[in-house]
C-alpha positions as CSV (number, residue, x, y, z in Angstrom):
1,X,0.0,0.0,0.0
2,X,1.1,3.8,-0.8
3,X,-0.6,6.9,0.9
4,X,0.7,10.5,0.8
5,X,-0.3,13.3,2.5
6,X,-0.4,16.9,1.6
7,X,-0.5,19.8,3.9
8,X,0.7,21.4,6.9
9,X,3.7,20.7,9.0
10,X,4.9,22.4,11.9
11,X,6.9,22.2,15.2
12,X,5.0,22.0,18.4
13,X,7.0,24.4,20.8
14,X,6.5,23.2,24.2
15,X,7.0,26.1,26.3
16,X,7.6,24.0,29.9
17,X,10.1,21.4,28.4
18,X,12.2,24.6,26.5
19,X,12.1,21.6,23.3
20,X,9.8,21.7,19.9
21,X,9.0,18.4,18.3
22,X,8.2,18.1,14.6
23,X,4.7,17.5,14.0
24,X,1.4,19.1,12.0
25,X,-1.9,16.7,11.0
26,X,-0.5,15.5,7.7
27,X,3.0,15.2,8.5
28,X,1.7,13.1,11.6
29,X,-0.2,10.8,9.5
30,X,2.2,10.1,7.0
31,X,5.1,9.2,9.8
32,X,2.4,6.4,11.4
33,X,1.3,5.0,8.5
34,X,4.6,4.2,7.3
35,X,5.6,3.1,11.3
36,X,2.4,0.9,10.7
37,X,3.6,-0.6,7.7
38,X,2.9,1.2,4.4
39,X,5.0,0.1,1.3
40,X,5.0,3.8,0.9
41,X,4.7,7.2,2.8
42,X,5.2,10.4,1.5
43,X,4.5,14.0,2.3
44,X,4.3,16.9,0.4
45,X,3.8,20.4,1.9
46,X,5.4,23.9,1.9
47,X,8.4,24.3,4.2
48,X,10.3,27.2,5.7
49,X,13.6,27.8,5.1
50,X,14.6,27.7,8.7
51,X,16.4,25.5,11.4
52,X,12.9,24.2,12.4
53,X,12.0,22.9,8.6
54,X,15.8,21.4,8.8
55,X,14.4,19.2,11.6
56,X,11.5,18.2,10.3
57,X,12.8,17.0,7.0
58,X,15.5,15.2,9.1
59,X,12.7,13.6,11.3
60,X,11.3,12.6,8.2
61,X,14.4,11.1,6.9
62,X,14.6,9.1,9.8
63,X,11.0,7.7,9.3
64,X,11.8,7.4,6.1
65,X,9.0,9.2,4.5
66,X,10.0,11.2,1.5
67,X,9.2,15.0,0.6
68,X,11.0,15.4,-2.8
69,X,7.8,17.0,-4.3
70,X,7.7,19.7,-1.5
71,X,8.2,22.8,-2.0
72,X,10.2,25.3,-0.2
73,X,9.8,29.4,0.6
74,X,12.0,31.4,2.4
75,X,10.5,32.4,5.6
76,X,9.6,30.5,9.4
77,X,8.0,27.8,9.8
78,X,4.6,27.1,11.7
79,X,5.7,27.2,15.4
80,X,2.7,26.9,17.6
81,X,3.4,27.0,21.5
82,X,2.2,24.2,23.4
83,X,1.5,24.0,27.1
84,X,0.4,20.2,28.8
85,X,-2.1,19.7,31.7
86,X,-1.2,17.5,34.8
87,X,-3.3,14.6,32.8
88,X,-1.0,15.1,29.7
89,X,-3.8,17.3,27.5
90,X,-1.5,19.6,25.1
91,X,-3.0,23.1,25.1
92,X,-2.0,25.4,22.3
93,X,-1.2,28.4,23.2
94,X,-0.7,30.3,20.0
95,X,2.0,31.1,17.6
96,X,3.4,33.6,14.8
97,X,0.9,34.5,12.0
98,X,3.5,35.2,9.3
99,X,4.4,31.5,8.6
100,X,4.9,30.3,4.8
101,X,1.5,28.0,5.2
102,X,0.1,31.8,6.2
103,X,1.3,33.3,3.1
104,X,1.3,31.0,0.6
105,X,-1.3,27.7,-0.6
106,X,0.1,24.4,-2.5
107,X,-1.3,24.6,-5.9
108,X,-1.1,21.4,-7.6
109,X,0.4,20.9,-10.4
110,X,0.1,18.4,-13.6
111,X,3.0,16.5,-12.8
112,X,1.8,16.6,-9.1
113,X,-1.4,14.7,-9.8
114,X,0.0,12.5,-11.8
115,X,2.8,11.2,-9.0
116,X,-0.4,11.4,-6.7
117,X,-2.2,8.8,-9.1
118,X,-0.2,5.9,-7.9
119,X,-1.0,5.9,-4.3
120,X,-4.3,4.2,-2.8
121,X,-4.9,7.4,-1.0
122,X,-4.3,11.3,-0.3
123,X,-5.0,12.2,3.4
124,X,-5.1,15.9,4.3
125,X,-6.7,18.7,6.6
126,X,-8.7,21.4,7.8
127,X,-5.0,23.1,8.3
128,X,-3.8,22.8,4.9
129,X,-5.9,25.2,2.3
130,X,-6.2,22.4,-0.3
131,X,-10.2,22.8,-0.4
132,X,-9.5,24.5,-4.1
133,X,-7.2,21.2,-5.2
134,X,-9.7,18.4,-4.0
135,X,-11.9,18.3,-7.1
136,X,-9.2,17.8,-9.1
137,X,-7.2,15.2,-6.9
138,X,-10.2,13.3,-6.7
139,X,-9.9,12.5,-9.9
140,X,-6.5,10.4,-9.2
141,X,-6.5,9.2,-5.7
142,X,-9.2,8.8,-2.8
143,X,-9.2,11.2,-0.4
144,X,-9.0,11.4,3.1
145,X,-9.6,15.0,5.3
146,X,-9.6,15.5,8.9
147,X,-12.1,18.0,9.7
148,X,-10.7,18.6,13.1
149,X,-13.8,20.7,14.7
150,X,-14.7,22.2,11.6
151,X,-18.5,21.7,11.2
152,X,-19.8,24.3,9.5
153,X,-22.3,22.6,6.8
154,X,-21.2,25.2,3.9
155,X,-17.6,24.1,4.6
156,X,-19.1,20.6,4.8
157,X,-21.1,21.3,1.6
158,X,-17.5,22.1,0.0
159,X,-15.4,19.2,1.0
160,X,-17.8,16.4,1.7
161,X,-18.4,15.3,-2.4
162,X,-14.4,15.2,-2.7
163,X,-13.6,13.0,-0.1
164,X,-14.1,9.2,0.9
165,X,-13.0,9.6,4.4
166,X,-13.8,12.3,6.9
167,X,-12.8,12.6,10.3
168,X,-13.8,14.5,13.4
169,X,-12.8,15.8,16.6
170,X,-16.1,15.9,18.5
171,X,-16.1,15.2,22.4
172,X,-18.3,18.4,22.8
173,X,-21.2,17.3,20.9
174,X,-24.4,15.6,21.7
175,X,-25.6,11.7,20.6
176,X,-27.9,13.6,18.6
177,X,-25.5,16.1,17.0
178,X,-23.3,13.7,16.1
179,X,-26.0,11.4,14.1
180,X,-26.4,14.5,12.6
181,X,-23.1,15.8,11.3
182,X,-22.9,12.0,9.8
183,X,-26.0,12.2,8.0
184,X,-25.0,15.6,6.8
185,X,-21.5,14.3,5.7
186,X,-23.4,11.0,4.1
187,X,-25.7,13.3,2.3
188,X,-23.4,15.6,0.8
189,X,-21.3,12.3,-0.7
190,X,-18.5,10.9,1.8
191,X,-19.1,7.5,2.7
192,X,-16.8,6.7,6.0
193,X,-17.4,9.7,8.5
194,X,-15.5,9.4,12.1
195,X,-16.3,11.1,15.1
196,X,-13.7,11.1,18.0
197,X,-14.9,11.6,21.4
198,X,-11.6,12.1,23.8
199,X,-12.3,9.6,26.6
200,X,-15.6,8.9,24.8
201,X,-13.9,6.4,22.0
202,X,-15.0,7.2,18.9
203,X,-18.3,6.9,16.8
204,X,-17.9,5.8,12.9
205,X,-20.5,5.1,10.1
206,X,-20.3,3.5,6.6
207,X,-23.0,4.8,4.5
208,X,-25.0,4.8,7.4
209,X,-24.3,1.4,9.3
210,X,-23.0,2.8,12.6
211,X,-19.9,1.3,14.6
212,X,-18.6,2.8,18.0
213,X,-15.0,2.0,20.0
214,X,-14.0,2.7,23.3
215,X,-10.5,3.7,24.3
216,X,-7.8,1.8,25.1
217,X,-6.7,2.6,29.1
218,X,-3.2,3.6,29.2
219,X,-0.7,5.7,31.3
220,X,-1.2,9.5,29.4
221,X,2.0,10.9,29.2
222,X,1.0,13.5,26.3
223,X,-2.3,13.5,24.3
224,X,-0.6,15.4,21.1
225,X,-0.9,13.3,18.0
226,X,-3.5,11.0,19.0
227,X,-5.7,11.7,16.8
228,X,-3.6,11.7,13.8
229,X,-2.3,8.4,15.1
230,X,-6.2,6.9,14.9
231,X,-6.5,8.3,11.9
232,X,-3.6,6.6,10.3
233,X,-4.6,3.6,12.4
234,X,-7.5,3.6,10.8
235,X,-6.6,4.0,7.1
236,X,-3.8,1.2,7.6
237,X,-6.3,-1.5,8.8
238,X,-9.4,-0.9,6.9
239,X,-7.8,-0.2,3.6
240,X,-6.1,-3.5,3.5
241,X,-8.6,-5.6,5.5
242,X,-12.0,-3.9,4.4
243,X,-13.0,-4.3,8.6
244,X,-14.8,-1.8,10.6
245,X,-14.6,-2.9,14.0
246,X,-10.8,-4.5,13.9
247,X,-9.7,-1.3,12.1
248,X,-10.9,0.7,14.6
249,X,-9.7,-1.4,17.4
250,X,-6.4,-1.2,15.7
251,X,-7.1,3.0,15.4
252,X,-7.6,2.4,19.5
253,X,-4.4,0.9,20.2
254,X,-2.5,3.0,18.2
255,X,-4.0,6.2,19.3
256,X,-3.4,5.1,22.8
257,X,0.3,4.1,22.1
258,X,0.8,8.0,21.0
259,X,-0.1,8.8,24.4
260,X,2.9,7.5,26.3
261,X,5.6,9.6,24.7
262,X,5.9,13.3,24.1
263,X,5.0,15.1,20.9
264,X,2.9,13.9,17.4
265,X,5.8,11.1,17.0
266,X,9.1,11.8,19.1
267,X,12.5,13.6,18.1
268,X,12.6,16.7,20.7
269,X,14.7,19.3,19.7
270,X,15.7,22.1,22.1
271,X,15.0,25.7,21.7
272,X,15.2,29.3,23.5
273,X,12.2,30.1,25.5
């Protein structure tokens, strides 16, 4: 199997610990689905041209998940501070506003979607302003978009008919409000939508045929990444197996894993606070 992802990266500054960690939803997903055994894993995104883009490229190397059709603008990258709770909840506590994902949007280009036509799937986000390119990856590669706790049904109505896969963060929201964001997500053309509920689990449908999972206890050490981790979880088991409830299991433990160590997948890196 080969997935990329396209979108955002950053480095999660965490203020208390004086270290950053590479990170950002897609760059997250495509480093656990190749740790959970994709043939292939590659990421493509806009980078800075600073010391924190040097480590997040050389995390990346280490995964060995590839970036060659990335692009590169000189300017910082996304730093968003980070402080953690006593039960290991990351709180973001803002960041600069002058990034290169601020200034700039990935446009894709020919040659891009045809490299994007070998993989069995595209996953990106809420965070990386491809809503103009989906229509037109569709056409090569299913699509997978975290939604994060973007719920508004005109955005909805925009990215819902590109995409196979959607995925929420929803451990505010009501049984009844979560039936309906599905149905609204089902009506407007996606056929898997994920709801994730924090301590909750998680509630899935397939075209309608609902399927719910509980966590996985473990010892929290840092909740940052978790999500991305089901995510990829999920992808990895239910795009080779075609199972609901194992994939999501698997989504479970692997989401849970994330939650022993610090940052999306490891590889502190000090800076000046």
């Amino acid at each position: 199997m080969k997935m990329v992802a396209i979108g955002d990266n950053v480095v999660d500054c965490y203020i208390d610990q004086g270290v950053y960690y590479p990170g950002g939803n897609c760059v997250n997903v495509a480093v656990n689905c190749k740790r959970y055994g994709w043939e292939e894993s590659t990421y493509i995104g806009i980078f800075g041209s600073d010391d924190k883009a040097k480590h997040i490229k050389w995390a990346l190397d280490q995964e060995g998940v590839g970036y060659s059709r990335s692009r590169t603008m000189i300017g910082i990258s996304g730093q968003p501070g980070v402080n953690l709770t006593p039960e290991g909840d990351r709180v973001f506590v803002g960041g600069p506003k002058d990034t290169v994902q601020h200034l700039v949007r990935l446009k894709m280009t020919p040659e891009d979607l045809e490299y994007i036509s070998q993989f069995d799937i595209c996953h990106t986000s809420c965070y990386s302003s491809l809503e103009l390119e989906l229509s037109n990856i569709k056409k090569h590669c299913d699509i997978s978009f975290d939604f994060s706790d973007y719920r508004d049904k005109e955005y909805l109505k925009t990215i819902c008919p590109h995409i196979k896969y959607g995925f929420f963060s929803g451990s505010n929201l009501s049984p009844d409000e979560i039936r309906k964001l599905i149905d609204i997500c089902h009506s407007f053309g996606t056929k898997i939508v994920g709801v994730t509920l924090g301590s909750k689990g998680a509630i899935f449908s397939n075209d309608g045929e609902i399927f719910e999972q509980g966590i996985v206890p473990t010892d929290v050490v840092d909740t940052m990444g978790a999500g991305d981790s089901f995510i990829a979880g999920f992808l990895t088991y239910y795009i080779k197996y075609r199972d609901m409830p194992k994939a999501l299991g698997f989504a479970a433990k692997c989401a849970a894993n994330t939650c022993t160590f610090n940052g999306g997948f490891g590889y502190p890196h000090p800076f000046t606070k």
